[in-house]
C-alpha positions in Angstrom: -11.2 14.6 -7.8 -9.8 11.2 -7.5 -11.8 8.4 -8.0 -10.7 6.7 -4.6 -9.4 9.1 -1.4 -8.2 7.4 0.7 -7.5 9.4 4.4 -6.3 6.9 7.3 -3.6 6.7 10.2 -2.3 3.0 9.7 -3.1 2.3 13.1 -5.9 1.6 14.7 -8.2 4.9 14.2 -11.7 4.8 14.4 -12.0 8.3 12.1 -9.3 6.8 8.8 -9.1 4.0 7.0 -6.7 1.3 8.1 -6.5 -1.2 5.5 -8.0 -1.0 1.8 -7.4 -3.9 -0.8 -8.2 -3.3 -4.2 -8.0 -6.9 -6.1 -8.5 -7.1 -10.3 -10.1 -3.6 -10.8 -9.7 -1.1 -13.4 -8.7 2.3 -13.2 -9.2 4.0 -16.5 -9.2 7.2 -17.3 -9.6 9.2 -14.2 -8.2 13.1 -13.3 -7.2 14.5 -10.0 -5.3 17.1 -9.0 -3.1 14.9 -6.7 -4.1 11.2 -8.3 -6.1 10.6 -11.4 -7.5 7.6 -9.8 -6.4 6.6 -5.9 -5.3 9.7 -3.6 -4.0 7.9 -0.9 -3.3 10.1 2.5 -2.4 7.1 4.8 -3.5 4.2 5.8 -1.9 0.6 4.5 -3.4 0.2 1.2 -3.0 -3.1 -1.5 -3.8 -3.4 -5.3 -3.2 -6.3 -7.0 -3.9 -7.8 -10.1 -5.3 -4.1 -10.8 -4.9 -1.9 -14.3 -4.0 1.8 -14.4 -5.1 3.5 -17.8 -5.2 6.6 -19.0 -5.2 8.5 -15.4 -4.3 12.4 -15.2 -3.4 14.5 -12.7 -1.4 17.2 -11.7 0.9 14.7 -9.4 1.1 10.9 -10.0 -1.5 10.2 -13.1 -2.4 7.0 -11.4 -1.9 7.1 -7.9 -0.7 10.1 -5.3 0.8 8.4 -1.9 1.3 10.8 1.0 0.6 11.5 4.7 -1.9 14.7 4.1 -3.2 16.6 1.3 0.2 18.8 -0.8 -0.9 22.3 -1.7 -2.7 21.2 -5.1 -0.2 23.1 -7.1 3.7 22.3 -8.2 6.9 24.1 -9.7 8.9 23.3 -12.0 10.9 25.1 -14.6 9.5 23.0 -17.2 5.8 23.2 -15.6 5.3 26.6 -14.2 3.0 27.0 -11.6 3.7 23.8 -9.8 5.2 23.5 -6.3 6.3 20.1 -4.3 3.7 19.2 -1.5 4.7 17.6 1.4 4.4 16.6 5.2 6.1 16.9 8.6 4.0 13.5 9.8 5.9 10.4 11.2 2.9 8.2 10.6 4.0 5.3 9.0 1.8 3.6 6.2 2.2 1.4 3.5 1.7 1.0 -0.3 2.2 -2.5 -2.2 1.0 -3.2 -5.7 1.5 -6.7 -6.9 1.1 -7.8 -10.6 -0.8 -4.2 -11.8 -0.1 -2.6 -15.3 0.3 1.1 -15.7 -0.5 2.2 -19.1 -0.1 5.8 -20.6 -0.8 7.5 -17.6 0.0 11.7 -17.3 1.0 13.8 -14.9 1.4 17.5 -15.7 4.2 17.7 -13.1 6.1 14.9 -11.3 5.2 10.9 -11.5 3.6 10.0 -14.7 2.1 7.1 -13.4 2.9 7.4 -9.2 4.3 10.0 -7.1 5.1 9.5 -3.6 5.8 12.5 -1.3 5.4 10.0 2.2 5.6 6.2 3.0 7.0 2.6 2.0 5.8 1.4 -1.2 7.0 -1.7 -2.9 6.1 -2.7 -6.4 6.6 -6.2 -7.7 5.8 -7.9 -10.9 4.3 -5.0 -12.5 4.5 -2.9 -15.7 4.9 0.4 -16.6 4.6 1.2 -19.7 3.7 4.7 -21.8 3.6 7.3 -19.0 5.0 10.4 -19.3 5.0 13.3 -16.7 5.7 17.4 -17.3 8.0 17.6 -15.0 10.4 14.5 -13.4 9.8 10.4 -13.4 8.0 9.4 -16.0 7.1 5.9 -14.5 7.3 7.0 -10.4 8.4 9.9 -9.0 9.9 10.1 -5.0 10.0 13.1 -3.3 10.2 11.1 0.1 9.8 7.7 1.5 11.0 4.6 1.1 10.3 2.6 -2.6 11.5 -0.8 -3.7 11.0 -1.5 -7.4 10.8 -5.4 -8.0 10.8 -7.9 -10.9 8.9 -5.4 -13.1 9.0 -4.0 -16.6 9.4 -0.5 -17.0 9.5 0.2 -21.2 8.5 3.5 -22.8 8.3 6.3 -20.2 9.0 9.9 -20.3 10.0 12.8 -18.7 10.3 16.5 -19.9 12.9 17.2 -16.9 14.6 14.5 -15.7 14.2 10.3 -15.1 12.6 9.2 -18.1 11.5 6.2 -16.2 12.2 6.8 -12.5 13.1 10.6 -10.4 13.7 11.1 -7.2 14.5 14.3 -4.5 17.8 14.6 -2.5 18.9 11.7 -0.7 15.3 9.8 -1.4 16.1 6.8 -3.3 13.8 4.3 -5.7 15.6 0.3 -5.3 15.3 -1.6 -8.1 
């Protein structure tokens, strides 16, 4: 499992989390299935200042954002065995990382280092560097929500499938 799962509505709900901030921690090598080290299932949640090292999972070595728990498996043609997960919900919630490093972070299928199957995340003056993922987006991988990519480095990524550095599903889009 995840070091940190995190299960909220982003409103005000007694039975989630609402608001998490992680400030100047280390996340090192970690596995979970969906999120070596932060699951996050809703909620508005912050890391800044934090390092990502050496996470694995089966979907976003570092951190997994979505609205509910995926089926803990994926496909790929590349990774076989794997399937998407996904959700229906509207709830909005929110992801922002400020000034973090990802280092060398796996993912056996999609986002080496993050995947995000729900949500807004933006990302801003971080790096991402060394992460590789079996399947697509070596650095981040969307399959929906909304992601804006800002005054980071991205060097030294891989992907067996497709974005080295960034993939993304149908019409979802990462803004850098």
């Amino acid at each position: 499992h995840s070091i940190v799962h995190i299960e909220g509505t982003g409103t005000s709900n007694p039975g989630g989390v609402d608001n998490a901030t992680f400030w100047g921690l280390e996340f090192r090598d970690a596995t979970g299935v969906n999120g070596g080290a932060v699951h996050q299932a809703g909620g508005k949640v912050y890391f800044v200042d934090c390092k990502f090292t050496r996470n694995h999972a089966h979907h976003g070595g570092a951190l997994y954002i979505t609205a509910a728990d995926p089926p803990a498996h994926c496909t790929t043609a590349l990774a076989p065995g794997c399937s998407k997960g996904g959700t229906s919900q509207q709830t909005i919630f929110v992801t922002l990382v400020t000034r973090c490093a990802f280092d060398n972070n796996t993912a056996d299928c999609d986002g080496g280092a993050i995947a995000v199957a729900a949500g807004f995340v933006q990302v801003a003056l971080s790096t991402f560097e060394g992460n590789s993922a079996g399947g697509s987006g070596g650095a981040m991988h969307v399959l929906k929500g909304d992601v804006n990519v800002l005054a980071s480095t991205i060097h030294g990524n891989t992907a067996t499938a497709t974005g080295g550095s960034f993939g993304a599903e149908g019409d979802e889009a990462i803004k850098l």
